[in-house]
N, C-alpha and C positions, 0 to 999 in steps of 0.2 A: 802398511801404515794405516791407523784411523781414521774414517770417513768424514768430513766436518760435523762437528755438534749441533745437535738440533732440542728443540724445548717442546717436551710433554705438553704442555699448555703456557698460557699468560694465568697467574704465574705458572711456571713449571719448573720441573727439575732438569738439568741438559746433560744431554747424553750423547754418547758416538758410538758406531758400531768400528768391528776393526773385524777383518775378513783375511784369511792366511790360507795358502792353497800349498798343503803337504805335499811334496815333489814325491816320485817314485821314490829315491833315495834316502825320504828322510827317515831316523830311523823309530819312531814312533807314525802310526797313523799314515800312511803311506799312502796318496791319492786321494786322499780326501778336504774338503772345505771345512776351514774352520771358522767360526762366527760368536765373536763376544761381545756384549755390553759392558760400557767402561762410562761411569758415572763422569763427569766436568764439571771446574766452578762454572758459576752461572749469576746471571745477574740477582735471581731471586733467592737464593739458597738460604739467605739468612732467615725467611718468612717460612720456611720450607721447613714439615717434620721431618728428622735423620733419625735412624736411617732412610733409608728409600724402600719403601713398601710397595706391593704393586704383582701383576701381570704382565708380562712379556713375552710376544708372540714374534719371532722369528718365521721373514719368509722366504725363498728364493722362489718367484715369480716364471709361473708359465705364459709363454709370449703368444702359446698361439692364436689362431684367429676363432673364434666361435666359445660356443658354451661349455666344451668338455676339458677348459682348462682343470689343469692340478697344480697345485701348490704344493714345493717341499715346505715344511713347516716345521715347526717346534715351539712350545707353550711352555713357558718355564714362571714359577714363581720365586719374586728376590727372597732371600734368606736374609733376614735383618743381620744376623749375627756376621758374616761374613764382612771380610775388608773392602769389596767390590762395590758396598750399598752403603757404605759409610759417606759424611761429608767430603769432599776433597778436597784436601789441605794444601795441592798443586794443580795446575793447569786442569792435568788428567789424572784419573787415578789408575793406580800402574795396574792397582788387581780389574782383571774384567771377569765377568759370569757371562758363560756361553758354553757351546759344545766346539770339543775339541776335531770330533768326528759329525758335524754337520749334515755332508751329504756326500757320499764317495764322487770323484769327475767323471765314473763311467755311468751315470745316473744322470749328466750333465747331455747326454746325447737320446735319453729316452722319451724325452718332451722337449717342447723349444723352449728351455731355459736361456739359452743363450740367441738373439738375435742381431742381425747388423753388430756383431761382437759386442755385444752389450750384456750384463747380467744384472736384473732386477732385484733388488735386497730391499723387503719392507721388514721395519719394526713397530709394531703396536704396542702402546703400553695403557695399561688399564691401573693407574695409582689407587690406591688405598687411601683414604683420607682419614689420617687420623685427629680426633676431634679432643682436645683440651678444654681443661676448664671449663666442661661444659654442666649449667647447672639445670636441674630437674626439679620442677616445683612440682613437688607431689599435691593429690588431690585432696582436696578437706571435705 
């Protein structure tokens, strides 16, 4: 299930992550974390350029203690055309943009990704702003 929605900024756009853990069994992708963004209405949407333009950094968070942390990561940019970055015209939007193959679970045991059974998922998002009617008084 989706992780509760959170907002890019005041205003911003909101958004949830949704995190799926491929069992041995399953029959694509087998063992591995899956992690997508999935656009939500939002209070501000109507002020907001659609589609959603932007940077998006995926991360699953090393726990350990000192400086030689690693972060699994992944830096994806939205594709406007896609159905993922369009307005949502329900709650949630059903298409999310993410990886399917994230990060294998035998990867989960080579750093302290997991602590006190816990796992760290940050999302950064770096928006685009795009700028309308914007006029340019040339020089005389």
């Amino acid at each position: 299930n989706p992780g509760p929605g959170f907002y890019t900024g005041k205003p911003g756009y909101k958004l949830c992550l949704r995190l799926h853990i491929q069992l041995p069994n399953s029959q694509r992708c087998a063992n591995f974390i899956s992690l997508f963004v999935h656009t939500m209405q939002g209070e501000y949407d109507s002020h907001l350029p659609w589609p959603f333009q932007g940077t998006i950094r995926l991360s699953i968070l090393d726990q350990s203690e000192g400086l030689a942390r690693q972060n699994h990561e992944e830096v994806m940019e939205a594709k406007p055309e896609l159905l993922a970055f369009q307005r949502p015209t329900i709650h949630r939007n059903p298409k999310g943009f993410g990886y399917v193959t994230f990060m294998h679970l035998q990867a989960l045991k080579q750093r302290t990704y997991v602590k006190d059974d816990t796992l760290l998922v940050r999302c950064e998002v770096v928006t685009r702003k795009i700028l309308t009617n914007v006029r340019t008084d040339l020089l005389n």
